[in-house]
LUMPA-747983 format. One record per residue (C-alpha): x, y, z. Coordinates in steps of 0.25 Angstrom, whole numbers, always signed. Layout:
N
<atom x="X" y="Y" z="Z"/>
...
# end
This chain:
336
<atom x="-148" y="+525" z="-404"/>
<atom x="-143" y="+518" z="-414"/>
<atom x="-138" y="+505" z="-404"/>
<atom x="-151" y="+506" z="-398"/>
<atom x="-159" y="+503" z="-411"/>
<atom x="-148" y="+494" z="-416"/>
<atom x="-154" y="+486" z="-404"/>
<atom x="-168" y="+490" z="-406"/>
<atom x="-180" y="+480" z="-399"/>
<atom x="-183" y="+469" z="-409"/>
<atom x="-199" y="+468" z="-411"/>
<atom x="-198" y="+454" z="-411"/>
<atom x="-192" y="+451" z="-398"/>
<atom x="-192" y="+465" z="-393"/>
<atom x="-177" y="+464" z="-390"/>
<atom x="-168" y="+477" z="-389"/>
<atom x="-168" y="+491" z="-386"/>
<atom x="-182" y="+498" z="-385"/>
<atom x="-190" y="+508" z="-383"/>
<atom x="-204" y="+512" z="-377"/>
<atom x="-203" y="+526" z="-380"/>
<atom x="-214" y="+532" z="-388"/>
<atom x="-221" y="+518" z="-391"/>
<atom x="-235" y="+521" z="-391"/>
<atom x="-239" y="+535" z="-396"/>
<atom x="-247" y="+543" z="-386"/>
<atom x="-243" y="+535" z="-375"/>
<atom x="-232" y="+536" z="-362"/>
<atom x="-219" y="+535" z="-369"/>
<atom x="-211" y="+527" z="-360"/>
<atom x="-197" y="+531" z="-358"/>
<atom x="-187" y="+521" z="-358"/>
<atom x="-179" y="+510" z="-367"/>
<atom x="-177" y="+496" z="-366"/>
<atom x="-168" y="+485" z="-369"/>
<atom x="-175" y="+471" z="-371"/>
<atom x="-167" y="+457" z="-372"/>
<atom x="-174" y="+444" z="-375"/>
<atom x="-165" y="+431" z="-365"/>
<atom x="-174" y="+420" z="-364"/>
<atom x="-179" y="+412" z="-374"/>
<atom x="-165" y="+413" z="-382"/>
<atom x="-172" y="+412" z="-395"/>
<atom x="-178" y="+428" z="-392"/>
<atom x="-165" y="+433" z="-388"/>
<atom x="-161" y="+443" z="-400"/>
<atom x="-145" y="+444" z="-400"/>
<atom x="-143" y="+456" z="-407"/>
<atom x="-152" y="+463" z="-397"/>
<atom x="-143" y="+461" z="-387"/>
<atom x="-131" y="+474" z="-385"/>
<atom x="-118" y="+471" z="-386"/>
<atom x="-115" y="+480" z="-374"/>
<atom x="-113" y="+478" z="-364"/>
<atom x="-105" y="+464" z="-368"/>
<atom x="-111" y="+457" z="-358"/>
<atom x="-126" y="+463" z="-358"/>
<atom x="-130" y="+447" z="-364"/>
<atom x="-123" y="+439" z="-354"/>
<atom x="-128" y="+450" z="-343"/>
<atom x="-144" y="+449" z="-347"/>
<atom x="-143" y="+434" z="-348"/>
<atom x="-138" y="+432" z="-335"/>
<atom x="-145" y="+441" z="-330"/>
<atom x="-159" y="+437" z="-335"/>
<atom x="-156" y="+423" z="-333"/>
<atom x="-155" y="+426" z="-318"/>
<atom x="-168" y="+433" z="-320"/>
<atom x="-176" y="+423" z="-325"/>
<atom x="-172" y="+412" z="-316"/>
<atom x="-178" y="+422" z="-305"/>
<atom x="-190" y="+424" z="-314"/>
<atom x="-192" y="+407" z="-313"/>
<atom x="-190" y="+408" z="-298"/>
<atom x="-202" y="+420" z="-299"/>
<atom x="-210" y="+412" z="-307"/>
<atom x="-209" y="+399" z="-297"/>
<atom x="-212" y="+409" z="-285"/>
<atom x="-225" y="+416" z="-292"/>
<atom x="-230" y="+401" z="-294"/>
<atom x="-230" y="+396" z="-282"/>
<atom x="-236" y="+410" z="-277"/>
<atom x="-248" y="+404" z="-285"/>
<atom x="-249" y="+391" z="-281"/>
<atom x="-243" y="+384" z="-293"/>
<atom x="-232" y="+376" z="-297"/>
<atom x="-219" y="+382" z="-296"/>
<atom x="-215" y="+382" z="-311"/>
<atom x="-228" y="+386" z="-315"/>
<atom x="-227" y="+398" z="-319"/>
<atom x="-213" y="+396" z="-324"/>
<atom x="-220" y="+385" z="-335"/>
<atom x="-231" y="+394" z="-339"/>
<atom x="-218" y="+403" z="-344"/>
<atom x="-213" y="+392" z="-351"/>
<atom x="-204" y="+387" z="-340"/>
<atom x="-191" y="+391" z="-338"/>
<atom x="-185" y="+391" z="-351"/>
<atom x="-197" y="+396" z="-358"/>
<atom x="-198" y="+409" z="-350"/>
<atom x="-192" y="+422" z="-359"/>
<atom x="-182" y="+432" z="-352"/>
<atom x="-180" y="+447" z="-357"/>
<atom x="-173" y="+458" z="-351"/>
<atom x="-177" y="+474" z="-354"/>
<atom x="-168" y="+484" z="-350"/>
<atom x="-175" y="+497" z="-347"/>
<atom x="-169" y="+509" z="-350"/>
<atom x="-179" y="+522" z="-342"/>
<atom x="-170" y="+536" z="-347"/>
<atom x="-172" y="+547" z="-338"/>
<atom x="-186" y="+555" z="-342"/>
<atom x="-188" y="+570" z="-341"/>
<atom x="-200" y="+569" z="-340"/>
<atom x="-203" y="+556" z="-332"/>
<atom x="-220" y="+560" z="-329"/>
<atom x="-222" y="+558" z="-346"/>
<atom x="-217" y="+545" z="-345"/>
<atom x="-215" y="+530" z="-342"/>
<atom x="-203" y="+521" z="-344"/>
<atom x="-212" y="+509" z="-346"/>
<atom x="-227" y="+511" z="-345"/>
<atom x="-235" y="+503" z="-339"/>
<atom x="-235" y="+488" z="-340"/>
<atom x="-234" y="+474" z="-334"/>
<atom x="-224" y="+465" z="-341"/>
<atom x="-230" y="+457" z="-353"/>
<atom x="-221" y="+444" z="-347"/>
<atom x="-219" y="+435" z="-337"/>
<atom x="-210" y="+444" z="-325"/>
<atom x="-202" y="+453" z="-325"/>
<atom x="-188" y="+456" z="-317"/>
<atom x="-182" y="+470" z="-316"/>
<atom x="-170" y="+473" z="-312"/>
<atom x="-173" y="+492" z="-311"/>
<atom x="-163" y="+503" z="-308"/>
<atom x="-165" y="+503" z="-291"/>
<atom x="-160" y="+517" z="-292"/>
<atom x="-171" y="+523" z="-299"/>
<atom x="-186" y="+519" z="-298"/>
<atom x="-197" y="+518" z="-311"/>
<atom x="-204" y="+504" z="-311"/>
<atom x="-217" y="+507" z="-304"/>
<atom x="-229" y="+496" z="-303"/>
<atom x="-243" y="+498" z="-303"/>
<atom x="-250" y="+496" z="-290"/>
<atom x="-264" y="+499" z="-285"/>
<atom x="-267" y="+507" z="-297"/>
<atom x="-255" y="+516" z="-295"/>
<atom x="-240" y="+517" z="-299"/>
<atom x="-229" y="+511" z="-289"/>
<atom x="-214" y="+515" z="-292"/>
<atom x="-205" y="+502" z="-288"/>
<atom x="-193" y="+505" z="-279"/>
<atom x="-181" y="+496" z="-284"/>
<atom x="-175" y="+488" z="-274"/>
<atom x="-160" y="+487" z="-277"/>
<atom x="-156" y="+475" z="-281"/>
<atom x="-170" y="+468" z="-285"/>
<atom x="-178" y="+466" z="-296"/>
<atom x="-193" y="+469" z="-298"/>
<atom x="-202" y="+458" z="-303"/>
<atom x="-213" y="+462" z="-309"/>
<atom x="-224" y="+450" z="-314"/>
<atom x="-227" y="+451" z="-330"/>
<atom x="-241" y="+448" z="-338"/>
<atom x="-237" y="+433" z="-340"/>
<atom x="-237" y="+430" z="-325"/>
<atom x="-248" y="+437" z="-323"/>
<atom x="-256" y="+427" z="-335"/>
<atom x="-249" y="+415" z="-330"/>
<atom x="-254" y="+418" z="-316"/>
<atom x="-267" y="+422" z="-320"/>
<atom x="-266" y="+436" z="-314"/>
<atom x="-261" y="+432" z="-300"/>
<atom x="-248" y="+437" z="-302"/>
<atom x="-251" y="+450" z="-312"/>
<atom x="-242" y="+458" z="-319"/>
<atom x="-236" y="+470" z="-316"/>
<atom x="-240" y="+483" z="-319"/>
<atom x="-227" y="+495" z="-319"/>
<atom x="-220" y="+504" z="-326"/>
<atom x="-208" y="+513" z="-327"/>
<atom x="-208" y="+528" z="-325"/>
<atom x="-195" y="+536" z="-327"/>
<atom x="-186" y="+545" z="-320"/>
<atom x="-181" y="+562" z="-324"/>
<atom x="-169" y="+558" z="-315"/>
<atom x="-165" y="+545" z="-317"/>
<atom x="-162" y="+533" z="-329"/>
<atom x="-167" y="+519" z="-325"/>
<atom x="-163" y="+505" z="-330"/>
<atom x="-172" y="+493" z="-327"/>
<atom x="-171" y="+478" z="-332"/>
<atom x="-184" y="+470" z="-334"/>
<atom x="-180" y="+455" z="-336"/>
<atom x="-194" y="+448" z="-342"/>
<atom x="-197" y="+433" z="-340"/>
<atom x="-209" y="+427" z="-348"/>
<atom x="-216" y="+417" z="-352"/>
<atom x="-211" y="+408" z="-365"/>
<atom x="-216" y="+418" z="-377"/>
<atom x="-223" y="+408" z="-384"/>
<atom x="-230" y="+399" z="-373"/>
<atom x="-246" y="+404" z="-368"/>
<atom x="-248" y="+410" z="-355"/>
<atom x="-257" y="+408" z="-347"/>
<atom x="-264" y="+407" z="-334"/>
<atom x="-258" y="+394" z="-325"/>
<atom x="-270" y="+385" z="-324"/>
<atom x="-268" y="+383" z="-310"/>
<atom x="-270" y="+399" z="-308"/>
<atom x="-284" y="+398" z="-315"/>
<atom x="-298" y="+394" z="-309"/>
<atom x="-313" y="+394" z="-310"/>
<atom x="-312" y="+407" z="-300"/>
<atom x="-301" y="+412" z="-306"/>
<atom x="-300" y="+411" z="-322"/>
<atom x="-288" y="+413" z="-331"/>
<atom x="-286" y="+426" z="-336"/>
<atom x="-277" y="+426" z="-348"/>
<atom x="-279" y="+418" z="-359"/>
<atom x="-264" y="+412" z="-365"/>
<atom x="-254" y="+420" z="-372"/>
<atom x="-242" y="+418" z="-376"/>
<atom x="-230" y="+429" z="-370"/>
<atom x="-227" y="+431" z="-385"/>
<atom x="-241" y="+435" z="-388"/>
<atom x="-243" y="+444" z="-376"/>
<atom x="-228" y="+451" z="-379"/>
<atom x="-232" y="+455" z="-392"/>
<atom x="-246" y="+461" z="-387"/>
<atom x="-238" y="+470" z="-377"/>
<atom x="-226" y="+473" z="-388"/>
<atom x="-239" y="+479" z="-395"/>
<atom x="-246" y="+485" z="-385"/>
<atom x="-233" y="+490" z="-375"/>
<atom x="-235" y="+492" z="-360"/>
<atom x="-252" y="+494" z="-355"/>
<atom x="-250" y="+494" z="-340"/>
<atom x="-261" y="+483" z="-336"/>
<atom x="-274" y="+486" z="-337"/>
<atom x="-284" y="+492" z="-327"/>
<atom x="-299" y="+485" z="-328"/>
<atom x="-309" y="+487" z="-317"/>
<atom x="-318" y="+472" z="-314"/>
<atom x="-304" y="+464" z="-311"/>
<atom x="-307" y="+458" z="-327"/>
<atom x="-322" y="+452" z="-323"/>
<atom x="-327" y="+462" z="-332"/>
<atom x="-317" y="+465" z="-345"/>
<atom x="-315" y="+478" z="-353"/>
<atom x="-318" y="+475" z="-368"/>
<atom x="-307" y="+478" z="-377"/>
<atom x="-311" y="+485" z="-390"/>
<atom x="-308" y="+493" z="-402"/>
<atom x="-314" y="+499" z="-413"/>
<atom x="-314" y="+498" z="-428"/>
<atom x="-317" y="+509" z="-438"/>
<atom x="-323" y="+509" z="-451"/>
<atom x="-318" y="+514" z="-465"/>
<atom x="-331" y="+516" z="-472"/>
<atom x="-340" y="+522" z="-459"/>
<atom x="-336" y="+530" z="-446"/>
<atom x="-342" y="+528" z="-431"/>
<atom x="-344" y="+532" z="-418"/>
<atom x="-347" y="+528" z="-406"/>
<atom x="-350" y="+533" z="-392"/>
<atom x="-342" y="+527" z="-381"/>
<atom x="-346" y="+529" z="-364"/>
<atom x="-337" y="+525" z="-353"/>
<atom x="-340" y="+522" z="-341"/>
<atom x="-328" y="+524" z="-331"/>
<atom x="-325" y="+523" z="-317"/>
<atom x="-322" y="+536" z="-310"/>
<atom x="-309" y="+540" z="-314"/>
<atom x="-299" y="+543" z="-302"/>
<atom x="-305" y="+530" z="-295"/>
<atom x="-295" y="+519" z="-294"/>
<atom x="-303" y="+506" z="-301"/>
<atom x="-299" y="+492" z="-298"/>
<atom x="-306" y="+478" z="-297"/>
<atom x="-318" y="+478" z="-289"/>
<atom x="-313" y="+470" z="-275"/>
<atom x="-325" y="+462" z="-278"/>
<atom x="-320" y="+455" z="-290"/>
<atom x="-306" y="+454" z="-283"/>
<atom x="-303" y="+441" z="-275"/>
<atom x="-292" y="+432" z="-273"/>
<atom x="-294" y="+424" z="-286"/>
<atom x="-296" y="+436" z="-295"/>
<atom x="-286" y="+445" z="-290"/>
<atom x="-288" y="+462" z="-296"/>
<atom x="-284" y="+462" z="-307"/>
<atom x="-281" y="+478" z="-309"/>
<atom x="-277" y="+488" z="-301"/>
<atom x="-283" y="+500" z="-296"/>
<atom x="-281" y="+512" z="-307"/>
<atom x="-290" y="+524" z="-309"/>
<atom x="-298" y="+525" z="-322"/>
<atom x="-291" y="+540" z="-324"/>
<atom x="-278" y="+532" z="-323"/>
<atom x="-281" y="+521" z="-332"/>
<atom x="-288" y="+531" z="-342"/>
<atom x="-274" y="+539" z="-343"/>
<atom x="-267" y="+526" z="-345"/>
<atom x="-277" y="+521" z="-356"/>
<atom x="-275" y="+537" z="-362"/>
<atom x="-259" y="+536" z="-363"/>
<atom x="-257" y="+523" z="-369"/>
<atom x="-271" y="+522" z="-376"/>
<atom x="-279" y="+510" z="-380"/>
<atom x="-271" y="+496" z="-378"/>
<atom x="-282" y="+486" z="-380"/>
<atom x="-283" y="+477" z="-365"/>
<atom x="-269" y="+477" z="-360"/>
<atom x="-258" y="+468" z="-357"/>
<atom x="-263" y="+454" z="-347"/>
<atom x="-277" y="+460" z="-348"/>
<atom x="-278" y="+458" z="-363"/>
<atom x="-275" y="+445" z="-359"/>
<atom x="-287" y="+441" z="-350"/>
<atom x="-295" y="+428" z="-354"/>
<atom x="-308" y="+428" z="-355"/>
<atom x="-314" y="+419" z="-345"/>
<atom x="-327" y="+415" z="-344"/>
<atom x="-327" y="+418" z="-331"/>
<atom x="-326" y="+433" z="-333"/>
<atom x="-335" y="+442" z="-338"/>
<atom x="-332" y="+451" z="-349"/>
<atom x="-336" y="+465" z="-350"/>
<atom x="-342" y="+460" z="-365"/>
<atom x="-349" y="+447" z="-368"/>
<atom x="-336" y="+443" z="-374"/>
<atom x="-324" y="+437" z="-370"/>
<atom x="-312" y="+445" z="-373"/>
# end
């Protein structure tokens, strides 16, 4: 314990050992530790949060994670001509190829006697740009979400799982989206995983690519910097993605409420909700080619027992994001 908080995660650059255990009150506790290392740029890297065992851990990661980036650019080159655009697009959105970040976590899941109260990682997409895992192929826990329900991933020895980050998915306007997963544990069996991140330049906004956004098809998310977005999710911690039901043409309201230290007040509130086991998803009417769904199918009992475990989280992750176009309703008079 004592090496473990010697190397403790830094709030500033998040670097070092960690732990998810117990971070929200009331909510899933999820079971397991990490070890975080900024590479790229330089000027993050944290020596002092780098281990001196094993003597070769720094040469090992930066090797390693440079081999991992160069595979990331050739990604990144591949998904933009998927789309129709130039090559390097997406690469220059990033901030080319010497302004994209690199981070390495290690994930640590320990066996769990109780594996049915728990998570390893809740529920998530990745905040940046994409994400390479190299996972234990002995012993399964990554699952993804899928039709509204939870898929295990079988490993394949000897390849990496790729998952696509929150960045993409604004660069691309939501025709690449995020990925949705999560980790479950194992009574039997320790698993090691490690997640190589690759994202945009910190400080530069992100956007949707012109070229990705029309008349019929408006840009969704407004610019932000990764710096920006990273802090709002160091705040908030993993929120799944959220489930809304009109594919975004009408948009829930966020709200709160105040209270008063001279005078008290109530209110009554009546919800209106779908039937409760019925899976709910975007109308296939507001669903075509140019606006793809935007949600997956989930049951409002579900939803409900994922909203009561992590309690309220103001809009979640890319959707918090959405820009108000003026082509989109909202579900007040008011733009969000």
């Amino acid at each position: 314990m004592e090496v473990k908080q010697r190397y403790g995660n830094s709030p500033a650059t998040y670097e070092g050992y960690g732990s998810r255990l117990g971070v929200d009150k009331g909510a899933i506790l999820d079971w397991g530790d990490y070890y975080f290392l900024h590479v790229r740029p330089p000027h993050l890297l944290s020596p002092h949060k780098w281990p001196h065992l094993p003597p070769d851990l720094r040469e090992t990661t930066t090797e390693y994670s440079e081999e991992v980036r160069r595979l990331c650019e050739r990604l990144m080159a591949v998904m933009a001509v998927g789309l129709g655009v130039e090559e390097g697009r997406l690469q220059e959105a990033f901030g080319g190829g010497e302004g994209a970040g690199v981070c390495v976590r290690v994930n640590y899941y320990p066996r769990c006697p109780q594996p049915d109260l728990t998570l390893g990682l809740s529920s998530h997409s990745d905040p940046g740009g994409m994400t390479v895992l190299l996972v234990d192929d002995r012993v399964k826990g990554l699952q993804v979400r899928h039709t509204g329900a939870w898929v295990t991933v079988d490993p394949v020895p000897g390849a990496f799982i790729v998952n696509v980050g929150d960045q993409i998915q604004v660069v691309t306007n939501a025709l690449y989206r995020s990925v949705e997963h999560r980790v479950v544990v194992n009574a039997a069996e320790e698993r090691l995983s490690i997640a190589t991140f690759y994202n945009p330049r910190s400080d530069l906004p992100v956007a949707p690519l012109p070229e990705l956004v029309s008349p019929e098809r408006p840009p969704l998310y407004s610019p932000m910097t990764f710096d920006d977005y990273r802090l709002y999710i160091r705040r908030n911690g993993p929120r799944g993605k959220s489930q809304v039901v009109t594919n975004a043409l009408y948009r829930s309201v966020e709200h709160r409420v105040v209270v008063n230290a001279a005078e008290e007040r109530l209110s009554i509130a009546t919800f209106y909700n779908p039937r409760s086991d019925l899976p709910v998803a975007p109308l296939p009417e507001l669903v075509s080619p140019e606006r793809p769904p935007l949600y997956s199918p989930m049951t409002f009992d579900d939803y409900r027992l994922y909203i009561r475990r992590n309690g309220p989280r103001g809009k979640s992750q890319v959707d918090r994001l959405a820009a108000a176009a003026a082509t989109i309703p909202n579900s007040t008079t008011t733009t969000q």
